[in-house]
N, C-alpha and C positions, 0 to 999 in steps of 0.2 A: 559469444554474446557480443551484440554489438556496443558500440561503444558509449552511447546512451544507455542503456540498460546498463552496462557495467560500473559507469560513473554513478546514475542513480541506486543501484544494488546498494554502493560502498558509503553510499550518503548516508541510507534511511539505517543500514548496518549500524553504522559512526555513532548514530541516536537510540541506538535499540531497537528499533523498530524490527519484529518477525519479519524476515526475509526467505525465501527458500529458493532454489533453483530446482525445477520440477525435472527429474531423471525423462521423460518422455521429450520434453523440449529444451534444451539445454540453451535455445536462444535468447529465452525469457522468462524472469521470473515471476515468483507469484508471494504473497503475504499473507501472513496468517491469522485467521480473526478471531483463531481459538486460544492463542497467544497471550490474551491483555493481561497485564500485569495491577496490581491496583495500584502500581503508579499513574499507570499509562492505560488507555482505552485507545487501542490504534483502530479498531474498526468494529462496527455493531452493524449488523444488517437489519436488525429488530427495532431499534433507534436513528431509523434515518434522518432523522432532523434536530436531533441533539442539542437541543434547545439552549445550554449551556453556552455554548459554543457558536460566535458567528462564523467562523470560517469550516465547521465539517458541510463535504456535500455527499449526500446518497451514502451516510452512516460510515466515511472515511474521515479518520483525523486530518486538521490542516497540515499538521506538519509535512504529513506523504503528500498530500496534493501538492503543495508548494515545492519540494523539492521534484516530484513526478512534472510539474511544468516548467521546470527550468532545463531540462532534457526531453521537452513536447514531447510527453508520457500522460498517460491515465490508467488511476484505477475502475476496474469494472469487476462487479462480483459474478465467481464461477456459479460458486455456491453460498449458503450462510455463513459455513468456516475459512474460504478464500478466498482473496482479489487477484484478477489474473493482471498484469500491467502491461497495457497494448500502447502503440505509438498513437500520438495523435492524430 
């Protein structure tokens, strides 16, 4: 894994946040939005504008975007239950 992913991995980990390393690409991980905890809402594909919330974009929590842009990362959904996290 390169070294922005790895940094960003051990971040979103650090906070809870569903993390998973996908066995097919071992470069890059991906997050879980089947995951949420009723602490935590890490990501709604159904709620993408989360009204609550100024900082979700496109039904991801702030907290993973912030940390995903400080290692020029984004989330983008595979599917409803996962975000794949590509470079910027």
């Amino acid at each position: 894994m390169k070294r922005n992913y790895y940094y960003a991995y051990n971040a979103l980990k650090k906070i809870g946040c569903p993390v998973f390393v996908d066995p097919d690409d071992e470069q890059r991980f991906k997050i879980s939005a089947e995951d949420n905890s009723d602490k935590e809402i890490w990501a709604d594909f159904y709620d993408c504008m989360h009204w609550e919330h100024d900082d979700w974009y496109f039904g991801v929590n702030g907290k993973i975007n912030r940390i995903l842009d400080k290692y020029d990362l984004y989330a983008e959904w595979q599917n409803p239950g996962c975000l794949c996290v590509c470079e910027a």
